[in-house]
GUTORDREN-16437 format. One line per field, with one value per residue (C-alpha): x negated, y negated, z negated; residue in three letters. Coordinates in nm, 4 decimals, always signed. Last residue first. Layout:
GUTORDREN-16437
east: X_...
north: Y_...
up: Z_...
res: ALA_...
//
This chain:
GUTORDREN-16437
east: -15.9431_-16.1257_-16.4058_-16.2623_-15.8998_-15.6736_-15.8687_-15.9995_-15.8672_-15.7909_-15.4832_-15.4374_-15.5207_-15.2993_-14.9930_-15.0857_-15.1165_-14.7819_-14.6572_-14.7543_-14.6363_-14.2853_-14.3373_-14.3763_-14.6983_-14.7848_-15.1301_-15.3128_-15.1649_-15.2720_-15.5665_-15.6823_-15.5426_-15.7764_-16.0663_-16.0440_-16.0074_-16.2719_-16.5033_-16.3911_-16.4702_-16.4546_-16.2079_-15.9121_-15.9830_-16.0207_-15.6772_-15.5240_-15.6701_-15.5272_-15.1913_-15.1847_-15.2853_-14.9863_-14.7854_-14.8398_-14.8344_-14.4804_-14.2976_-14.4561_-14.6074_-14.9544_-14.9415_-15.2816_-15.5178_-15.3668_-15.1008_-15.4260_-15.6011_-15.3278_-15.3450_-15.7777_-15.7118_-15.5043_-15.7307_-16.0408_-15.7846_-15.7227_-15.6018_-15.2391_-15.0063_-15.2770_-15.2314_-14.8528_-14.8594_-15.0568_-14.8547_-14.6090_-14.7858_-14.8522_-14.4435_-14.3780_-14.5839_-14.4253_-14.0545_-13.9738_-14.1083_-14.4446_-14.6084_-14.2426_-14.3338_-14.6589_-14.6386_-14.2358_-14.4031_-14.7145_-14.4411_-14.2336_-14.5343_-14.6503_-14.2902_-14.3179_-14.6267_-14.4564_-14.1341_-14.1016_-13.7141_-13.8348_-14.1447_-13.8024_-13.5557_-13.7595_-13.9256_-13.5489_-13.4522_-13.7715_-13.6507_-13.3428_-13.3724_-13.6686_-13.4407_-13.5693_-13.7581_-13.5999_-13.5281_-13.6699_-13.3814_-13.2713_-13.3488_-13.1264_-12.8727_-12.9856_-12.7185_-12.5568_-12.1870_-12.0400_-11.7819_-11.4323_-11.1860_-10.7859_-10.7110_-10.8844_-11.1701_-11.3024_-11.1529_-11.0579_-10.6799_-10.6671_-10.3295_-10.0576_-9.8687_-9.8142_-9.9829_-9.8046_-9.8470_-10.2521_-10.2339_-10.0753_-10.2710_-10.5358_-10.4027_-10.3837_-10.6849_-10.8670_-10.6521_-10.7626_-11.0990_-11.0931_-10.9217_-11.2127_-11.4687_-11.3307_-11.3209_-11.6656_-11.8090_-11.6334_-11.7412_-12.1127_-12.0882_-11.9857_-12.2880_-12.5107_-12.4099_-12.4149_-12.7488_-12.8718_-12.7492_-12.8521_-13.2154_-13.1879_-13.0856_-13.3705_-13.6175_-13.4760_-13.5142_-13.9044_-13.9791_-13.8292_-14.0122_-14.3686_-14.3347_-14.2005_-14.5110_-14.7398_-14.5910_-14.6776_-15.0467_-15.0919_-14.8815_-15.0785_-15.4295_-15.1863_-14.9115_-15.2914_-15.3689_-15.0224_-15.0394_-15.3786_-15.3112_-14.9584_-15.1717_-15.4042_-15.1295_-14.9561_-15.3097_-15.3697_-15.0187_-15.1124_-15.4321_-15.2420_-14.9657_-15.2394_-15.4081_-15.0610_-14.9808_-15.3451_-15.2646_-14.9135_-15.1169_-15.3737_-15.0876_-14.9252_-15.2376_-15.3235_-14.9659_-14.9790_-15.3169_-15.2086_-14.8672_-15.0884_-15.3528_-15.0625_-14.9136_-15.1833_-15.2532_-14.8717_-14.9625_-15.2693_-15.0898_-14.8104_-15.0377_-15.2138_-14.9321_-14.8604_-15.1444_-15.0980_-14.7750_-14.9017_-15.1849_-14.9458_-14.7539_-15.0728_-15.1730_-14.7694_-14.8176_-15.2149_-15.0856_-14.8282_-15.0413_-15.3033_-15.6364_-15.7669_-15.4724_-15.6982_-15.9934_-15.7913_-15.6550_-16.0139_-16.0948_-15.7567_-15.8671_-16.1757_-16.0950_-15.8263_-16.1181_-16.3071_-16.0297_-15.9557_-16.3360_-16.3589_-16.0405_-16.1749_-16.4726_-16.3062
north: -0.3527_-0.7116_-0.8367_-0.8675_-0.8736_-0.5903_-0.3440_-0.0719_+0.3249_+0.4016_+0.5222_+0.1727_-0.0155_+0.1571_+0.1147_-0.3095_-0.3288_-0.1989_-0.3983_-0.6881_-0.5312_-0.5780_-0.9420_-1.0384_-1.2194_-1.2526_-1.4460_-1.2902_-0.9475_-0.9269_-1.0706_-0.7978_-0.5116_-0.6656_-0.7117_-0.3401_-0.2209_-0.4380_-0.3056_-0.0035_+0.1052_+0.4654_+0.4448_+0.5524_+0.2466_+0.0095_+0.1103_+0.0891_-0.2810_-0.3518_-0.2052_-0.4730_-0.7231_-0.6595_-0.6205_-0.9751_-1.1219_-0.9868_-1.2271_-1.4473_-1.8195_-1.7918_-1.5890_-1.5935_-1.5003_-1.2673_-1.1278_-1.0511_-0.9415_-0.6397_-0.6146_-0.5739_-0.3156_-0.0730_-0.0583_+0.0415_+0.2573_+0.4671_+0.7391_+0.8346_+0.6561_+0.3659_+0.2740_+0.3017_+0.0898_-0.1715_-0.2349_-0.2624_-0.5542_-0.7256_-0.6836_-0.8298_-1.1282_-1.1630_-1.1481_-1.5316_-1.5197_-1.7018_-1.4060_-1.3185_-1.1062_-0.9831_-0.9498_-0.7905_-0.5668_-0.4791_-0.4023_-0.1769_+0.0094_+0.1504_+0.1957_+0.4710_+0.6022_+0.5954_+0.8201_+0.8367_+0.7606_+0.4513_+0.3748_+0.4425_+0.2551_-0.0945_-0.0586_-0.0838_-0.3607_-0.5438_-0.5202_-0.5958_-0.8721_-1.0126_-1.0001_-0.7677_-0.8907_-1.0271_-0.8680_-1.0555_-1.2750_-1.1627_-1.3924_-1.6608_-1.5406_-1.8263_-1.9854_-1.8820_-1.9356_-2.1369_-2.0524_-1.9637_-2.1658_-2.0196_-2.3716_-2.6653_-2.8531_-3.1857_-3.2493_-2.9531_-2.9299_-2.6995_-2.7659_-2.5630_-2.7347_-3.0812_-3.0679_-3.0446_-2.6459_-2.7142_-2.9924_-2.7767_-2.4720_-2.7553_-2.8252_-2.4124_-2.3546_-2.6494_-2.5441_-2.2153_-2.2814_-2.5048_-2.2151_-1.9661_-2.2504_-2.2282_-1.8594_-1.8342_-2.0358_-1.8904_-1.5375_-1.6897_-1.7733_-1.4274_-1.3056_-1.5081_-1.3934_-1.0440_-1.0430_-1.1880_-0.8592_-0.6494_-0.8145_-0.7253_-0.3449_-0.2689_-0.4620_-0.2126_+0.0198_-0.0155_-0.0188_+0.3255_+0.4728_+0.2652_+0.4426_+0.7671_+0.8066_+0.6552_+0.8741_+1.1688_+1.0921_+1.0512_+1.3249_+1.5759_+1.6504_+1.7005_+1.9344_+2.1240_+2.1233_+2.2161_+2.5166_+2.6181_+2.6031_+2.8140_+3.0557_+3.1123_+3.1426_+3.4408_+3.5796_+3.5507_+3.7294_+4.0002_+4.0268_+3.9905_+4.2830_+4.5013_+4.4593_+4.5042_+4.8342_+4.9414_+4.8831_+5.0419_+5.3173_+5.3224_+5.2653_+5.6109_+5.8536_+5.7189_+5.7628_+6.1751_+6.2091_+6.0814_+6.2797_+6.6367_+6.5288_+6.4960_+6.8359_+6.9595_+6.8212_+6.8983_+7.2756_+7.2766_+7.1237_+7.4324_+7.6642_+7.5910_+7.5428_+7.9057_+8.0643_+7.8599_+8.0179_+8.3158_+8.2623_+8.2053_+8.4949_+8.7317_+8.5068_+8.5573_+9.0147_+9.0761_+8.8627_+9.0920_+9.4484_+9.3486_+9.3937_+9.5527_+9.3108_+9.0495_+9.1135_+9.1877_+8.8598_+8.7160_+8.8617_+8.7021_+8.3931_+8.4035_+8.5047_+8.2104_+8.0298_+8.1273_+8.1079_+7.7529_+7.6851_+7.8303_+7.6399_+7.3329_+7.3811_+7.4434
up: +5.0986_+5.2336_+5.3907_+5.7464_+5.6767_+5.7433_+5.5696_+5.7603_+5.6285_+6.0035_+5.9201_+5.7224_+6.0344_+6.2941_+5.9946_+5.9948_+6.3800_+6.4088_+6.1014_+6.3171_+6.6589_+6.4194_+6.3556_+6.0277_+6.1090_+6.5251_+6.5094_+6.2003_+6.2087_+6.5928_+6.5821_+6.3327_+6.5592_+6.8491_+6.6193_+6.5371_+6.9010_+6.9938_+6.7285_+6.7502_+7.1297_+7.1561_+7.4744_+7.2617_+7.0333_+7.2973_+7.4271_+7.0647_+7.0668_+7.4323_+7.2771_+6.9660_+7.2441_+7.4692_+7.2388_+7.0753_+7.4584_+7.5788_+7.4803_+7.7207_+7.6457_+7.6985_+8.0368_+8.1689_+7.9174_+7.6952_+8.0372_+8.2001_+7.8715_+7.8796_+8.3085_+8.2621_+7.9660_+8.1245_+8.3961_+8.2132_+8.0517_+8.2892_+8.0703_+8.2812_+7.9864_+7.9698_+8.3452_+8.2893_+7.9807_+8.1826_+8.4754_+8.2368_+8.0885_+8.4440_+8.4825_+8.1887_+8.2368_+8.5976_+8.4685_+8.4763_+8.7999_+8.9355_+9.1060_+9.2680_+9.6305_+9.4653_+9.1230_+9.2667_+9.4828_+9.2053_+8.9752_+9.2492_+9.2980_+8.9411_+8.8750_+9.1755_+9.0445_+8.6750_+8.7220_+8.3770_+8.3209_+8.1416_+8.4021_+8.6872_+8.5093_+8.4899_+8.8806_+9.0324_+8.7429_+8.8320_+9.2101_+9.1700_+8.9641_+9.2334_+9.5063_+9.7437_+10.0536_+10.3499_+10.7205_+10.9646_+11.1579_+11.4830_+11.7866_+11.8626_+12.1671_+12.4472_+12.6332_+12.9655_+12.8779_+12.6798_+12.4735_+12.5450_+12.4745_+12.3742_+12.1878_+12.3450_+12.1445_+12.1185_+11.8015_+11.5699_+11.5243_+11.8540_+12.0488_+11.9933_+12.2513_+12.0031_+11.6883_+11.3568_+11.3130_+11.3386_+11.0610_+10.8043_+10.8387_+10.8176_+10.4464_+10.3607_+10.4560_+10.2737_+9.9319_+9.9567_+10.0032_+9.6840_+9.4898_+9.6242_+9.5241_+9.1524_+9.1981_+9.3493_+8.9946_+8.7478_+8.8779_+8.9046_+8.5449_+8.4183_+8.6811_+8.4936_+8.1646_+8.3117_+8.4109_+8.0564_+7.9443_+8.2219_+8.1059_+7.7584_+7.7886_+8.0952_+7.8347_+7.5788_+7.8138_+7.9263_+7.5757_+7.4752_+7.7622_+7.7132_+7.3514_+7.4566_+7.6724_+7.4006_+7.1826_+7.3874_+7.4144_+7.0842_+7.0255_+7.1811_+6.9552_+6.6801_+6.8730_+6.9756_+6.5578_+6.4717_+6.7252_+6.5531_+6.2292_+6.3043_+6.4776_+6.1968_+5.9650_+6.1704_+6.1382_+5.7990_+5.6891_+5.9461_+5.7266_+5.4038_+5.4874_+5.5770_+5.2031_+5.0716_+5.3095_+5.1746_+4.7714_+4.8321_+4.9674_+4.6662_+4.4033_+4.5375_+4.5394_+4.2101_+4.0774_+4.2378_+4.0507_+3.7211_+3.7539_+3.7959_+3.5094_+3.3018_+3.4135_+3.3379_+2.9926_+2.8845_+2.9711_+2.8128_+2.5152_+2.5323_+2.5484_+2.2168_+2.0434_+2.1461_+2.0560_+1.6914_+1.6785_+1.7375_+1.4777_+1.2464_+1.2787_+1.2407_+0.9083_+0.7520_+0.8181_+0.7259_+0.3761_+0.3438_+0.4629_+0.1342_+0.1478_+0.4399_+0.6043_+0.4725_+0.7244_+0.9974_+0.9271_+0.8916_+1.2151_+1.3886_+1.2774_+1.3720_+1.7158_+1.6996_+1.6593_+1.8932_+2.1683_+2.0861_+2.1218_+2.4049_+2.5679_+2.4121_+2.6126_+2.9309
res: UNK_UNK_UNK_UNK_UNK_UNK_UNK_UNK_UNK_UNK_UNK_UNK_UNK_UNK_UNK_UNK_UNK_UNK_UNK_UNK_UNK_UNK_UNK_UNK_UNK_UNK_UNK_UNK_UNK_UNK_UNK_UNK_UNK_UNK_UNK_UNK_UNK_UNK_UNK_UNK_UNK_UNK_UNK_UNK_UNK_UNK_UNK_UNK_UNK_UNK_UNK_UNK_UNK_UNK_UNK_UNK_UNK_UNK_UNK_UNK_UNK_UNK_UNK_UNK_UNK_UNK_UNK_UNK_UNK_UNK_UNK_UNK_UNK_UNK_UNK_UNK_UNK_UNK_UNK_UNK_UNK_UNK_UNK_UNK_UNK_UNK_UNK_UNK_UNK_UNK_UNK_UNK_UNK_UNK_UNK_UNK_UNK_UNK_UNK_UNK_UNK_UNK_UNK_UNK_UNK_UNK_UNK_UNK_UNK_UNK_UNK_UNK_UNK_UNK_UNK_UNK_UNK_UNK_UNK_UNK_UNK_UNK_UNK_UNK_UNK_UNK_UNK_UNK_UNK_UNK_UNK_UNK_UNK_UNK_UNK_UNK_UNK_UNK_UNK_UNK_UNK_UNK_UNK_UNK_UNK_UNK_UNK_UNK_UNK_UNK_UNK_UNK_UNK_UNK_UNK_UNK_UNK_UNK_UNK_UNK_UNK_UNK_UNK_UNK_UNK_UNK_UNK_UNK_UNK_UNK_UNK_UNK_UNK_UNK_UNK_UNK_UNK_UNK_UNK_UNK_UNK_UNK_UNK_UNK_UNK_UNK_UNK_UNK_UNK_UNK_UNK_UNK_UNK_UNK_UNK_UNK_UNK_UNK_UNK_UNK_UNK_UNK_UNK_UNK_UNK_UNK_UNK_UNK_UNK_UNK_UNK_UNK_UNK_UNK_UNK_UNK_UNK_UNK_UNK_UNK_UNK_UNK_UNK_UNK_UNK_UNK_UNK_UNK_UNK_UNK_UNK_UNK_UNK_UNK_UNK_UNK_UNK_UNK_UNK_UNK_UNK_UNK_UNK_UNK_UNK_UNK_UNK_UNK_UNK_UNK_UNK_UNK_UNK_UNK_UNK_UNK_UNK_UNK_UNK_UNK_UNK_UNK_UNK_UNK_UNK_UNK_UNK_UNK_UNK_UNK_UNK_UNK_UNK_UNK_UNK_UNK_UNK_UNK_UNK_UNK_UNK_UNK_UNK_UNK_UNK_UNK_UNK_UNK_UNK_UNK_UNK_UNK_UNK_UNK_UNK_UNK_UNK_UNK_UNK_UNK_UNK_UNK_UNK_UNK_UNK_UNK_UNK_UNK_UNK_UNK_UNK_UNK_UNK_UNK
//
């Protein structure tokens, strides 16, 4: 507005100093009249460029501030979704301990399932050898009193002391029917082996303590008492889990089954809050089973933990 005045003032002047000059001469009235027209118009035309400035810098302030809301929305949905990503890793976190151990007693239980229908099979290749030698021999028996029967006069029995077409005695005692016997052991272990792998554990649970019970001095037994402890540690009683681990320690020195059994009475400790076991347990392990793979096992728990192997050491 003050520009505008001042504008106008001076054209005012202007036009009095024309006024002025035209009292003097009509030229000189005649060039300052057009050049205050064209001043006018100059004049104008900035006021118009300033509007419409004013116009476009209002209409770009209007537009940056929505795209600056739709951005400022975009980040809060943005921190949401991440929040719920945080927390489902978190809860996946919090689970796979538990799932490992699930697959872990899983991927064990076959591979014992694996060996044992391979040492089956050996014995079964055997046993074939075996009932066809004695099928041969049986043969050869049948066929030699075949012989001996057709050579007897009237048919008569080859047996001594027998008559062909006798009946038995009558009157005697039927024996009294047997009691029906346990399981074989390899059926049983192989029963009790596909249900901990297919996770059926209750059901494992009792077949082990059958076969413990019916076989206590089996080649199997160890393995059994250690299963018995995966499935204990797989449903958190680990009180329990740890009495069948330092069962198969202490009472079955030479199983295959004793370095994993120790490296998973240390993780047991370790869930139950007890480190110092857990730790000494992991230790043993590294020190008694080298290059083994429950040695490495022991070796990855330690380094998560941040504990040196060695008492001592880094």
């Amino acid at each position: 507005m003050k520009k505008r005045q001042m504008v106008l003032m001076f054209g005012a002047c202007m036009l009095g100093g024309a006024i002025g000059g035209a009292l003097l001469s009509p030229t000189a009235v005649s060039a300052a009249a057009k050049e205050i027209i064209e001043l006018l118009d100059r004049t104008a035309n900035i006021q118009q460029a300033q509007k419409d400035t004013t116009a476009q810098i209002t209409t770009n302030f209007a537009v940056m501030k929505t795209l600056i809301e739709q951005q400022a929305d975009s980040n809060a949905k943005l921190s949401n979704a991440l929040a719920g990503v945080q927390k489902s890793v978190q809860d996946m976190q919090a689970n796979s301990g538990a799932q490992l151990s699930t697959t872990s007693t899983q991927v064990s239980g076959i591979t014992d399932n694996l060996s044992d229908m391979q040492q089956r099979l050996s014995k079964l290749n055997t046993q074939l050898a075996d009932i066809q030698g004695n099928q041969q021999s049986l043969d050869a028996k049948i066929s030699a009193l075949a012989t001996c029967g057709s050579g007897t006069p009237g048919g008569a029995s080859a047996i001594p002391g027998t008559t062909s077409g006798a009946t038995p005695p009558t009157g005697s005692a039927s024996a009294p029917p047997s009691a029906a016997p346990p399981p074989s052991a390899q059926v049983l272990y192989d029963s009790a082996l596909h249900d901990i792998s297919t996770g059926k554990y209750e059901l494992a649970q009792n077949e082990f303590q059958d076969y413990l019970k019916f076989f206590p001095t089996s080649e199997y037994a160890s393995n059994a008492v250690f299963y018995l402890g995966q499935i204990a540690y797989v449903q958190k009683h680990y009180p329990e889990a740890i009495d069948h681990y330092s069962d198969v320690i202490a009472n079955f020195p030479n199983s295959f089954k004793l370095g994993e059994a120790r490296y998973k009475r240390g993780l047991t400790y370790l869930a139950m809050g007890k480190k110092t076991e857990g730790v000494a347990d992991l230790r043993a392990v590294t020190h008694l089973f080298p290059r083994t793979e429950d040695d490495q096992a022991a070796r990855n728990k330690l380094k998560e933990l941040n504990i040196p192997v060695t008492p001592g050491g880094r």
